[in-house]
N, C-alpha and C positions, 0 to 999 in steps of 0.2 A: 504494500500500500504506500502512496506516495502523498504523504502532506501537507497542508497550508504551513505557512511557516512567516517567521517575522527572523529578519537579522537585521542585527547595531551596533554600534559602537558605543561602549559604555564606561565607565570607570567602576572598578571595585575595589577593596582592602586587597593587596597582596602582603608580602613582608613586612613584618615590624609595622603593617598597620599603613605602610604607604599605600597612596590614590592611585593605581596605575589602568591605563588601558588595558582596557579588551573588545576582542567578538565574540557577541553572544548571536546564537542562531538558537530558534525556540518553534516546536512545532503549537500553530494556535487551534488545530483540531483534536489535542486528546487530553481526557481529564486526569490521568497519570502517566509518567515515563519516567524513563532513568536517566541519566544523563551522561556528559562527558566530556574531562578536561583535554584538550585538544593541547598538544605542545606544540611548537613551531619547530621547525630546522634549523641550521646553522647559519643558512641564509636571512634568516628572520619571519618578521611576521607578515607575510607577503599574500599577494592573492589568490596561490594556487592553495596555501593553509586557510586562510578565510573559505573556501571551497568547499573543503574536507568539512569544515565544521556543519554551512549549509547541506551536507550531502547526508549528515546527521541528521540536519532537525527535518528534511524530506523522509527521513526511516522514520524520526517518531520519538528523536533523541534529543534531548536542549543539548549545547555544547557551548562548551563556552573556552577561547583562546586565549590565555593572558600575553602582552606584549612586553616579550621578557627584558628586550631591549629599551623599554620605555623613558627609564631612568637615567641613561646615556644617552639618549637621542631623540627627544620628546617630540612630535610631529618629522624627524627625518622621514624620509623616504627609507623602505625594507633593503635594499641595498647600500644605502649609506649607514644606516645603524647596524646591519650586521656588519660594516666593515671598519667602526668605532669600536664595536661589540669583540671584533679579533683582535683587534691593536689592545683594547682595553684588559686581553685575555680570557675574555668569556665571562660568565659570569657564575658566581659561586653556589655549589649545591646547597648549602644552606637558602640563600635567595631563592632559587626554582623551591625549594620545596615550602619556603613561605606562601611565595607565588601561587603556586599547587592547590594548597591547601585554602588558601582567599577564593579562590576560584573554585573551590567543592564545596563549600559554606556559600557561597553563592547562589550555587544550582541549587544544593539541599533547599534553601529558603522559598525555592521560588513554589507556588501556591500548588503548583500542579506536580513538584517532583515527587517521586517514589520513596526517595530519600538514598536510593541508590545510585553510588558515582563509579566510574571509571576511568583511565587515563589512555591516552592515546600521543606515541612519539614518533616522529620519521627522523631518522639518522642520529644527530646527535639528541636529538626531544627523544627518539628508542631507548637510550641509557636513558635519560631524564625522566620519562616514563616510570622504567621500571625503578629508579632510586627513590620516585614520587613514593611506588606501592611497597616500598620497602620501607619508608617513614612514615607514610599516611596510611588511615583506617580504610583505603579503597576495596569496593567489590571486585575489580578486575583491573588487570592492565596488561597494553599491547603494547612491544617493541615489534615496533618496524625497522629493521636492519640497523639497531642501535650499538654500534662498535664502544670499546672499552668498558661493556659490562662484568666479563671474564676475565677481563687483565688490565691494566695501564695502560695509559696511553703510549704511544712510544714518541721516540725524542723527532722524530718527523713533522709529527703532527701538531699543527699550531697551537693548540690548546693543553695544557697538562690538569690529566686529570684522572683519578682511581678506579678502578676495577671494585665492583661490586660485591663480590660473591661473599664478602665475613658480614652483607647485610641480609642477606637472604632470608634470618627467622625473621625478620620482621613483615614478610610479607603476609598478609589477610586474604588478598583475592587472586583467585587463579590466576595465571600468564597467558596470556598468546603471545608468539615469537614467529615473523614471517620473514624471511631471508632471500637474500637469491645467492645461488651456488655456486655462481662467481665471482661474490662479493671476497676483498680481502679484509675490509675493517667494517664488519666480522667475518672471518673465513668460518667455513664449515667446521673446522679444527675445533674455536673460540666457541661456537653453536653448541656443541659437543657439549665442551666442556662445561655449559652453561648447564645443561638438561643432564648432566650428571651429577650438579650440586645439588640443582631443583629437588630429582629425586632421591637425592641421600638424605635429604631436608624434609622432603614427606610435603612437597608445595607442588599442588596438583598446577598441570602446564601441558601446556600441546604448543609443537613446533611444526612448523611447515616452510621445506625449501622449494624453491622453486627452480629447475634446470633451464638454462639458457636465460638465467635474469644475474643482473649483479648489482650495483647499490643503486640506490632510489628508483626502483624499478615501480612504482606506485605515480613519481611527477612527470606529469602530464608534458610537462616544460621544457623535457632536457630529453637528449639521444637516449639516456640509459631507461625510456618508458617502453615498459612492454606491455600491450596490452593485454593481451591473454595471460598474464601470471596477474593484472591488477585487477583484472575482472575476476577472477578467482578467486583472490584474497580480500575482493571486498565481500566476495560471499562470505566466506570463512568470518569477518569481522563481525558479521552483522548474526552469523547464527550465533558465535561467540557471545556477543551483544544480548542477545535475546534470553539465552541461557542463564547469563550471570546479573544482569541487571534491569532484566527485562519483568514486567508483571507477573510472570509466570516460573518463577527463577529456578532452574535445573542445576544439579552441582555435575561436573563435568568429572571423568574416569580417571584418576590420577595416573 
């Protein structure tokens, strides 16, 4: 089923209480749903992530985007702030998950939620994602091809930043983990090694790779968009979706 829906741009508490933007996409035809923190890429909070979030509230999902780069570059433009945003080194796990969590206190409030939240990341928001659901009370979370959850970053890569896996009891909601199999950051190796912490942890998850796709294999924007592996995985998101934060809530097979 496909939607009425309202998207805006709004402000809400993130971190420590600061005003920062967001997109909120809200479906105006149903009297409960769940919702979903929508993380941005590395690129920033740009229009192919505003997308994502409306392609939510068309399923039946509020979603709401905080704009992480807000605080360094207040009305730039999505390519100027992410590229303040790299100079500046990114920005700190503690902030995203302030962030995070302003933005599920948000949805929770709104008159029609379920009270159920979820997180959703593409590339570097895939680790931010899943560091959300490892701090925060969330129902679910999805990494989309989110490199250095399994290990460090390495000394290449512009940003330094830690590998996840000594957080992993802290996660509450199952995982979905969608990859492409020619990705290197994450390679299938990293994949592995992630869904073998998962289940030494007893933290129910399902992974799916996909052949012939490799990183950001979901934006629409760039060479590496396949479309047959995103039409897939948007299926995959959305039965995910249904199951763990949906009206009808299923616990999935560890």
């Amino acid at each position: 089923m496909t939607h009425n829906l309202k998207a805006e741009t709004i402000s809400f508490a993130g971190h420590e209480g600061d005003e920062i933007e967001g997109y909120l996409a809200v479906p105006t035809d149903s009297a409960s749903h769940g919702s979903v923190v929508v993380i941005h890429h590395l690129p920033g909070y740009d229009e192919s992530t505003k997308e994502i979030a409306r392609r939510f509230a068309a399923n039946g999902y509020a979603a709401l985007m905080p704009n992480l780069y807000h605080r360094l570059a207040p009305g730039a433009s999505a390519d100027d702030a992410a590229a303040i945003a790299r100079n500046a080194g990114g920005i700190s796990d503690e902030q995203l998950v302030g962030d995070a969590q302003g933005a599920m206190h948000y949805l929770q409030a709104l008159a029609t939620s379920n009270g159920k939240v979820a997180s959703i990341g593409f590339c570097s928001g895939g680790r931010q994602s899943f560091l959300a659901g490892c701090r925060l009370p969330l129902d679910a979370v999805i990494d989309c091809y989110g490199a250095f959850v399994s290990t460090d970053s390495t000394p290449e890569f512009p940003l330094a930043v830690k590998g996840l896996l000594g957080e992993i009891h802290g996660l509450t909601g199952q995982v979905l983990g969608l990859f492409g199999a020619e990705d290197q950051y994450p390679s299938p190796e990293q994949n592995n090694d992630l869904t073998v912490a998962l289940s030494a942890a007893h933290k129910p998850h399902e992974f799916h790779t996909f052949e012939g796709a490799g990183h950001a294999f979901f934006n629409v924007d760039r060479p590496s968009y396949r479309p047959e592996s995103a039409v897939e995985g948007w299926k995959i998101i959305m039965k995910f979706l249904s199951k763990t934060i949906g009206d009808h809530h299923v616990h999935l097979p560890n």
